[in-house]
Structures are given as C-alpha cells and as structure tokens.
N, C-alpha and C positions, 0 to 999 in steps of 0.2 A: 644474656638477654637474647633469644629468639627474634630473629629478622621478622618484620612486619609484611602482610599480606593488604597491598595497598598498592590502585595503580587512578590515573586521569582516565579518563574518554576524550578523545581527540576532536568529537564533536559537539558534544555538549558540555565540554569542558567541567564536568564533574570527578573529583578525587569520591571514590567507595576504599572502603576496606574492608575486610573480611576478619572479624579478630575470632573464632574458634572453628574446630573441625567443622561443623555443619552449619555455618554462618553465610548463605550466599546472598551475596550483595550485587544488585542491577543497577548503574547508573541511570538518572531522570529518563535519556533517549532509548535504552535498551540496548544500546550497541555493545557493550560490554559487562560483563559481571566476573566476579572470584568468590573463591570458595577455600575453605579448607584454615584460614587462619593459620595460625603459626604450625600446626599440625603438618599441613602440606599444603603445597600452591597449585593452584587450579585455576587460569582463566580461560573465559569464553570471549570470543568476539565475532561481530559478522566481516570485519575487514580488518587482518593484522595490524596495517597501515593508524588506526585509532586506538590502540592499545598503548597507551606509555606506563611503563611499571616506575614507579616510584620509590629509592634506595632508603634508605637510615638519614642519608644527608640533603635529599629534597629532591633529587638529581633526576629527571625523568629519563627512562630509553626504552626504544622499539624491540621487545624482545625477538629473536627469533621461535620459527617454528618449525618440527616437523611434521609430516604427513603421518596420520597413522591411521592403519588397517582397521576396518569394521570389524575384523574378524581376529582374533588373536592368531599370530603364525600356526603354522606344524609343529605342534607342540606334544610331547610325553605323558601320556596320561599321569602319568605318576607327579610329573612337574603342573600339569596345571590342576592337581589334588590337589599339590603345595602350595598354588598359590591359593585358591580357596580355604586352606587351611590357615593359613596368612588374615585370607580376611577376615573372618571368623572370631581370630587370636582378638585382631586390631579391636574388632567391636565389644568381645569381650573385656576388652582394657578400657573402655569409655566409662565415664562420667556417668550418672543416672541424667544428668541434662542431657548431656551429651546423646544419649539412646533415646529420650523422650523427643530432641530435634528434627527438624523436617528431613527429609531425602530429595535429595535434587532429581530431575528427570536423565540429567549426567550420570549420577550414581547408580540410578538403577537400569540405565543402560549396561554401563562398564559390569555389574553382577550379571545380567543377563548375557551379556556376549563369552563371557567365563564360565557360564554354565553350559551355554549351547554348547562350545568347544570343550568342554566335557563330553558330554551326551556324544557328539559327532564323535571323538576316537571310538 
C-alpha cells in the first residue's frame, strides 16, 4: 500500500489530501496545499512552522526543509537532456485522466527553469 499524501494546516486546522499525481489540494486559509498523491509528495506553504504532515497512524510532524535554487545548478548539457527526457518518459506513462488533469503553476515553473537551463548551456 502506497503511503498517503496528507497533511493539517496549523491555522486553519484543516487535514487536505492529495490522492493522484495531479491532485492539488489547498486548505480553506490557503496557507498550505500538496500535490502529487501517492505518485510523489509535493507541499507548498507560506510559513513551514503550519505545515504538519500526517503519517499512516494519525501522528502529525513539522517536516523539514530545504532551500532550493530558482535556477537548476551547473549542470551537463547532456545530464539536464536526461532529465527532460525523464519527464517526457514520466508523462508518457500517465493515465489518459491523468494527462487530461490540471497543471499546477508549481509544475509549470519546475519545466520552465529545466528548460532555460538548457537553452543557457
């Protein structure tokens, strides 16, 4: 059984879940939303600190995070083909739901910073 994509908001005290790849769920305040369903786990929030991810056994905790670049590293032209080649694979392997589903404004950042950093090498 595939771990569930499911967390609280710390201030509106709303549980969202996210159950398939392009499933993004916003709690009532907007402070937090997930994405990605048992596929991958994706959360947004505007203050970590209201974020509590939610386990199999009810159990809430403040996940950590890291910082990450706008901009993908210095990276091999050839390595960031492969990863566009990756996503390409990925979409081709969807669902016809799955393809006909919305795109987040998330997603289509993460393709566009992957393509600049193409173009740029």
């Amino acid at each position: 059984m595939a771990k569930r994509n499911r967390a609280k908001c710390g201030l509106c005290l709303q549980i969202i879940e996210s159950l398939h790849a392009h499933d993004l769920q916003v709690c009532s305040c907007g402070e937090i939303s997930l994405t990605g369903g048992t596929t991958y786990y994706k959360a947004i929030c505007k203050d970590p600190k209201n974020l509590l991810l939610i386990d199999e056994d009810g159990h809430e905790s403040t996940p950590t995070f890291e910082n990450k670049q706008a901009i993908l590293p210095d990276l091999k032209k050839e390595d960031l083909m492969s990863m566009l080649k990756l996503q390409i694979d990925t979409y081709d392997k969807m669902s016809i739901s799955e393809r006909h589903a919305p795109v987040s404004t998330y997603e289509l950042q993460s393709l566009a910073m992957l393509i600049y950093s193409i173009l740029k090498v």
